[in-house]
Structure formats: structure tokens, C-alpha cells
C-alpha positions in Angstrom: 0.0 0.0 0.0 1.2 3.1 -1.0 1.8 5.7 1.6 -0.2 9.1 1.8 2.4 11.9 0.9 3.0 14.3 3.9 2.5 17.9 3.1 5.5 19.9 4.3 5.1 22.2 6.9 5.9 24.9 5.4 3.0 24.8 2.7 0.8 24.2 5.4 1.9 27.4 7.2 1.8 29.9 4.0 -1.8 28.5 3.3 -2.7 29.3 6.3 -1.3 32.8 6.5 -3.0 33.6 3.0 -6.1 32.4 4.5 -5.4 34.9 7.2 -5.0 37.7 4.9 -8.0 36.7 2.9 -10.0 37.3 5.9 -8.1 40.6 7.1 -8.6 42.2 3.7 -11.6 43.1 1.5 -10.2 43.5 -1.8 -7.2 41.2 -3.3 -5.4 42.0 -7.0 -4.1 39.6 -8.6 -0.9 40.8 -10.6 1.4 38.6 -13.2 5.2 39.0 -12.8 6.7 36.9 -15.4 7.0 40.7 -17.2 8.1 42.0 -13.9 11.4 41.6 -12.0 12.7 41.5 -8.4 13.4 44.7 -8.1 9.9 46.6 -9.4 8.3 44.2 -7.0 10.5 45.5 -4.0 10.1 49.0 -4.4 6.2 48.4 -4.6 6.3 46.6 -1.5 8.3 49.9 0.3 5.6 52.6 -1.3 2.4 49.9 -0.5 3.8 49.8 3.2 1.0 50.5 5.4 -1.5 49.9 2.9 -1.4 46.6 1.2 0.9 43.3 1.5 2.3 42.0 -1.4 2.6 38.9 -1.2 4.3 35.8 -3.7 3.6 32.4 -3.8 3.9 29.3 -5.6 0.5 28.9 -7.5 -0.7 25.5 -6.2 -0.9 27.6 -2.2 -2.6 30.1 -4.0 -5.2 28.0 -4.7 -5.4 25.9 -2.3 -6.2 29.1 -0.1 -8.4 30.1 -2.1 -10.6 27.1 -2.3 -9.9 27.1 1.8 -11.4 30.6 2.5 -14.0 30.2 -0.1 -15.1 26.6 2.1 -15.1 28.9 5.0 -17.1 31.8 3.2 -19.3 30.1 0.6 -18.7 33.0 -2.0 -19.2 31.3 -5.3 -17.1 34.0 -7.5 -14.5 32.5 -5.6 -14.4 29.6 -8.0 -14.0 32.1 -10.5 -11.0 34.0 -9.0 -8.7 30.4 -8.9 -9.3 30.3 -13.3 -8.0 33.4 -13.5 -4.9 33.5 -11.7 -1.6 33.1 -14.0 1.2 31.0 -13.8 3.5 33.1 -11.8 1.4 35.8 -9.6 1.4 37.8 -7.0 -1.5 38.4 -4.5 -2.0 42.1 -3.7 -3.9 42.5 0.0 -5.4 45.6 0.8 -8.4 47.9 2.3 -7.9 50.7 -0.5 -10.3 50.8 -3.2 -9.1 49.0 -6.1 -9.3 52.2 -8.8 -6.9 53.8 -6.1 -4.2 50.9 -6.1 -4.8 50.7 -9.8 -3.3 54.2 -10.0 -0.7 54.2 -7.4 0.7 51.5 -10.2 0.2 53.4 -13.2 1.9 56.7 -10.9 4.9 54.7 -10.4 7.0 53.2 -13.6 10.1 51.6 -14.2 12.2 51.7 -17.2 13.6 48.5 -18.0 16.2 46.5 -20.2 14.8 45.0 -23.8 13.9 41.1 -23.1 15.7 38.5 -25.0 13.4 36.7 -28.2 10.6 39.6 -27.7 9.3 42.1 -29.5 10.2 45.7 -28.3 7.3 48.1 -28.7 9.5 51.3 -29.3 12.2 52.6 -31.0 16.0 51.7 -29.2 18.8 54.1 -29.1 22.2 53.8 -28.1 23.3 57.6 -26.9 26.5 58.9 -28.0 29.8 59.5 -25.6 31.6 57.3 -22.6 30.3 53.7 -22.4 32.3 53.5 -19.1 33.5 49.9 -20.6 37.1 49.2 -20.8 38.7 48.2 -24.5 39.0 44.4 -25.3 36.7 42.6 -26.9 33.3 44.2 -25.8 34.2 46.2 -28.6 33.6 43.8 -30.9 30.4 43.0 -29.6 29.3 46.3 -30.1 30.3 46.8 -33.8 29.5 43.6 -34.6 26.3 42.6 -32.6 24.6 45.8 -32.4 26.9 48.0 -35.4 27.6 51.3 -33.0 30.0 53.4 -34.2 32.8 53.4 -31.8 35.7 55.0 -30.8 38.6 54.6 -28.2 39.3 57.7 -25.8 41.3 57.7 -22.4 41.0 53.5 -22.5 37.3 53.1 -22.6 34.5 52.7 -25.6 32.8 55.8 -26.9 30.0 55.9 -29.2 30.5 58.8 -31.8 26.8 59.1 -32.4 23.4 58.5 -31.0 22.6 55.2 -33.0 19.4 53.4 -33.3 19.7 49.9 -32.9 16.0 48.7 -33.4 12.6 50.4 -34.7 9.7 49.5 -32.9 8.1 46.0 -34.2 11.4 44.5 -34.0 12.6 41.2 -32.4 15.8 42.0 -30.1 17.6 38.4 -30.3 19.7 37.1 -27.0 23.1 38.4 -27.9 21.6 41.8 -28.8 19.5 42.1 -25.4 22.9 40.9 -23.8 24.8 43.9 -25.2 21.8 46.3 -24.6 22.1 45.6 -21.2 26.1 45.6 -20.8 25.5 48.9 -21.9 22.8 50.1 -18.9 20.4 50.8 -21.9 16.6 50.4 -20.0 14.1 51.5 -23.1 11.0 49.7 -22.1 8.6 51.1 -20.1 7.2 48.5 -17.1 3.9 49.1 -14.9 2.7 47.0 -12.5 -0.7 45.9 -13.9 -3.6 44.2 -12.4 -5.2 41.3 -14.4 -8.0 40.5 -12.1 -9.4 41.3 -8.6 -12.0 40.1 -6.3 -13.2 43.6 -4.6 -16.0 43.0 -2.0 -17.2 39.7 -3.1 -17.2 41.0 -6.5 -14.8 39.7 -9.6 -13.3 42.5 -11.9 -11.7 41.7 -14.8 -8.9 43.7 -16.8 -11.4 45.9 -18.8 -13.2 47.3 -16.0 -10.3 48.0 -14.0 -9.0 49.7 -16.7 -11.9 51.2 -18.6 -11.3 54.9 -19.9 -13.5 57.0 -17.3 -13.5 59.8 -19.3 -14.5 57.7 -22.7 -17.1 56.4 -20.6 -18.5 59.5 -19.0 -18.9 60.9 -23.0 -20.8 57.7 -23.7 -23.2 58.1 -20.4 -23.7 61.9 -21.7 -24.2 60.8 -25.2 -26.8 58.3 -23.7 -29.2 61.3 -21.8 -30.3 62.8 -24.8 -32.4 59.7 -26.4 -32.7 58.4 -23.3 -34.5 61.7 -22.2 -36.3 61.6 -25.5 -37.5 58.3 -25.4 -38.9 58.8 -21.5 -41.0 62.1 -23.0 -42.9 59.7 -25.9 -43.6 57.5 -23.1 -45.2 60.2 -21.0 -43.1 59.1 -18.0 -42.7 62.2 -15.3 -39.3 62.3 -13.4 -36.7 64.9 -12.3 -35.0 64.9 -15.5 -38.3 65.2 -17.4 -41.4 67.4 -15.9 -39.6 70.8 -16.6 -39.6 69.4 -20.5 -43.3 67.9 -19.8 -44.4 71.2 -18.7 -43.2 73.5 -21.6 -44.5 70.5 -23.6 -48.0 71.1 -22.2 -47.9 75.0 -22.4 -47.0 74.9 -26.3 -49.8 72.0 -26.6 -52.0 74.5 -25.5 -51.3 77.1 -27.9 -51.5 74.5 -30.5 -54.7 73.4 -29.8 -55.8 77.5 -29.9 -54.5 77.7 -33.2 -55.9 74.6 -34.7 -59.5 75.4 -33.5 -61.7 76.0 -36.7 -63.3 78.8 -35.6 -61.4 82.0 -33.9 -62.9 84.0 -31.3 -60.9 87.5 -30.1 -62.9 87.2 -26.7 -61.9 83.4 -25.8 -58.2 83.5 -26.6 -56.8 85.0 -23.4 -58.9 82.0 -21.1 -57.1 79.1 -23.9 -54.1 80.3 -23.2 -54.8 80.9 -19.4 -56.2 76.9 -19.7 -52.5 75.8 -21.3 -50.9 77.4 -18.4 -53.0 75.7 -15.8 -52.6 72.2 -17.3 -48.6 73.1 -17.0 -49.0 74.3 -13.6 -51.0 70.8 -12.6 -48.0 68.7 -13.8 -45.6 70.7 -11.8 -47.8 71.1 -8.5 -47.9 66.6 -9.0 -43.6 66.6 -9.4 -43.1 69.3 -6.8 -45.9 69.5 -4.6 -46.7 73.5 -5.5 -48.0 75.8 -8.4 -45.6 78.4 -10.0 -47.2 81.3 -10.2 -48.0 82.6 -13.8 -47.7 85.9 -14.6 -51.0 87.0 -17.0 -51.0 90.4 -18.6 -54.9 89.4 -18.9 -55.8 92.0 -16.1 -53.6 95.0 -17.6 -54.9 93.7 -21.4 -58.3 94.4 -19.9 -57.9 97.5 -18.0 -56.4 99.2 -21.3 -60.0 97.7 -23.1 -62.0 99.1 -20.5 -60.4 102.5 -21.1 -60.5 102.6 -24.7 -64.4 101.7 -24.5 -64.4 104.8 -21.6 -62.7 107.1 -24.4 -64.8 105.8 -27.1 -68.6 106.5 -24.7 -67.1 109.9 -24.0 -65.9 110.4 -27.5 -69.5 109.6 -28.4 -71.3 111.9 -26.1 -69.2 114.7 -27.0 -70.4 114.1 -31.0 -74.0 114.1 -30.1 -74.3 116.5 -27.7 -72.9 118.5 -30.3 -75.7 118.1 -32.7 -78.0 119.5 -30.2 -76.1 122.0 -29.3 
């Protein structure tokens, strides 16, 4: 009979500790580093300190932990959470909102050395003057491996001129990146990115962390308009609709005045008082009170009364005048 395998302490212990800080924290990133080296990862870990642990494992503890706290939990989108994590990842621990960690990475990049066998994404340049390196057979490499124009001064290599050694789209092969980096050159940029993360209970994948907020606010905007339109066809009465609704109603009614087959002078100040009352109901239902309306009716009629005064007295006057 074959005997069960003992788990090494060891395993047992980091499980448990990134059990521990599954419970201690609500939101966790989950961030590949087979683009990322020793050194980025250290210098997150000193500008992180006090708000998030960074902390790598081997994958197999990674998901053992998870399927551990997600026993002791029963969150189902934990399931989700152990398909998504890469081969080699890191597990970012913290309280702080995940948008916010997302751009404390995105505020803090590194400049690194082209990869062996991979495509660099910009142009490379080799900057003219001192390589520092001493004369032997480096120089060789360089005019042969990467063709720089060189020179000898005061027993090291100088470069003569600012050379470019690869356009963007190119492959930099092993011997190239070696040289590249002999020479300190660091041309690609390097963030530390966040593939997924379980915030709150919730899984976010790449393309909501990263969504363009500003691309998105434009779309939300561009949405209002036919969104606004559509709500008015419908007749529905919100926040973002009664003012709309109410002019709507005021220029109904001087529609309906204008449509009416017959026209009477001595009716059309009470149609038009009618439109404003219908538009003062809808706005007395959304806010609980009648705007006033102002109505130049009372003046209108004042000035009538006055002209008929002047037109009796202008009448008087003539006949009184016929009998002297």
C-alpha cells in the first residue's frame, strides 16, 4: 500500500497565512510577474507599506487558499478567481479601493532592459559618448552585434553618435539584449498591472479595472439625450423630465388655440390661461406647488375698459354736439 504523501510544513503554514489575509482584507489584486522583476516588485512593496501586502507564492498555495477561505465563506465567484490566476502571480492584500491601487501603479513606472526573443514596442537608441566599458573585446560585440559606431578615448568605448539599434516591431535576439544591457540601456517602459481582482465579493476583470472613465462619462452623456427623448414619448414624469413635460404642455395649448376652426378675439386670453394651468397641474404633481403665472390678462383688460371709456365719451361729445 502506497503511503499518503505528507504535506510539508511549510506549505501548510503559508496556506494558512493567506487564509489569514484573505479574511483581514476586503479587496485582493491579482498581478502577473513573469513581465516584472525582483526589483519593481521591491520597491512596490516599500511605497504599498502601510497599505497593502504583497505577497508571492507558488500557485498550487494560491489555490489551495483560495478554495480554503471560499469553504469557509461560501462565495461562489471565488471559484471564479482560482481560473484566473496566472502561472506566476502575486496576490495584492489591501483595504484601499481597487481604482486607487490601480493608479498608485500606473503613478509609479520603471524603465527596463529590452527582453531576450521579444518584441520591443518602441524605437532603441544607443546615446553617444563614454560607455564606461574598458577596450578588449566588448568592442567587438558592439560593432559587430549591435553595429555602433565606436571610438577609443582615455581607455574606454565611446560611441561617436546616437545610434538606433532597433525600430519599434522589432525582435531583439539574446546576444543583442545581452549587449543592450552591458551597456545600462533600459528602453522599455514596465507598470505594474492588475489582471483581475475580487473587490467586496465582486470579480473585476482587466477591462473594467481599466476602462477609460472619461471615454465612458462621454458615452453616459451621449446616452441622456435619447434616453431623455424616449422617457418624453412614453409620457413618464421624473426629475430629469417634468420641466420638459411642462413647456410640452404650455405649447400643446397654444396649439390646440390655433388649430381650432373657428377664432374668437374674446376666448383666446382664457385658452391660453387653460394651457398654463394644465402646465401648472404637472408641476404642482412633481413638486408639490403651483408656480405662479404671470398673466397680462388683467392689464390687457384694464387698457379695453379704457379705450371703451374714451370711445362713450368720444360719443357723447359728437351728439351732444348736434343739439347743441
Amino acid at each position: 500500500m502506497i503511503g499518503k504523501k505528507e504535506i510539508q510544513h511549510w506549505k501548510v503554514e503559508e496556506v494558512d497565512e493567506l487564509v489569514d489575509l484573505f479574511k483581514s482584507y476586503d479587496n485582493v489584486a491579482v498581478i502577473e510577474v513573469a513581465n516584472l522583476n525582483d526589483r519593481q516588485v521591491q520597491e512596490m512593496r516599500k511605497i504599498l507599506r502601510g497599505k497593502a501586502i504583497i505577497r508571492m507564492s507558488k500557485k498550487s498555495l494560491q489555490l489551495r487558499a483560495i478554495e480554503k477561505y471560499k469553504d469557509i465563506t461560501k462565495n461562489e465567484n471565488l471559484e471564479e478567481l482560482t481560473t484566473k490566476i496566472p502561472g506566476q502571480a502575486v496576490l495584492c492584500f489591501t483595504n484601499m479601493d481597487i481604482f486607487d491601487l490601480k493608479k498608485i501603479f500606473n503613478e509609479n513606472e520603471w524603465m527596463v532592459p529590452a527582453k531576450p526573443n521579444e518584441v520591443t514596442p518602441v524605437d532603441i537608441w544607443v546615446p553617444a559618448g563614454d560607455t564606461g566599458l574598458p577596450t578588449g573585446q566588448v568592442i567587438s560585440e558592439l560593432n559587430m552585434t549591435l553595429r555602433l559606431p565606436t571610438r577609443i578615448q582615455n581607455d574606454t568605448i565611446w560611441i561617436r553618435e546616437d545610434t538606433r539599434t532597433h525600430k519599434a516591431g522589432d525582435t531583439v535576439d539574446v546576444k543583442e539584449a545581452a549587449v543592450l544591457k552591458k551597456l545600462g540601456i533600459k528602453p522599455i517602459e514596465s507598470l505594474i498591472k492588475i489582471n483581475y481582482a475580487w473587490s467586496n465579493g465582486e470579480l473585476l476583470n482587466e477591462d473594467i479595472i481599466y476602462m477609460d472613465m472619461e471615454k465612458f462619462k462621454q458615452n453616459i452623456i451621449a446616452a441622456f439625450i435619447p434616453a431623455q427623448k424616449l422617457a418624453l414619448e412614453m409620457g413618464i414624469v421624473d426629475r430629469e423630465t417634468y420641466r420638459v413635460l411642462i413647456q410640452k404642455a404650455y405649447r400643446e395649448g397654444l396649439a390646440l388655440l390655433f388649430e381650432l376652426p373657428l377664432f374668437i378675439d374674446d376666448m383666446q386670453d382664457e385658452y391660453i390661461k387653460k394651457a398654463i394651468r394644465d402646465a401648472n397641474a404637472i408641476n404642482s404633481v412633481i413638486l408639490g406647488e403651483v408656480t405662479a403665472s404671470k398673466s397680462h390678462e388683467p392689464e390687457r383688460r384694464e387698457t379695453k375698459d379704457e379705450e371703451e371709456e374714451d370711445e362713450e365719451e368720444e360719443e357723447e361729445v359728437g351728439i351732444g354736439g348736434l343739439f347743441g
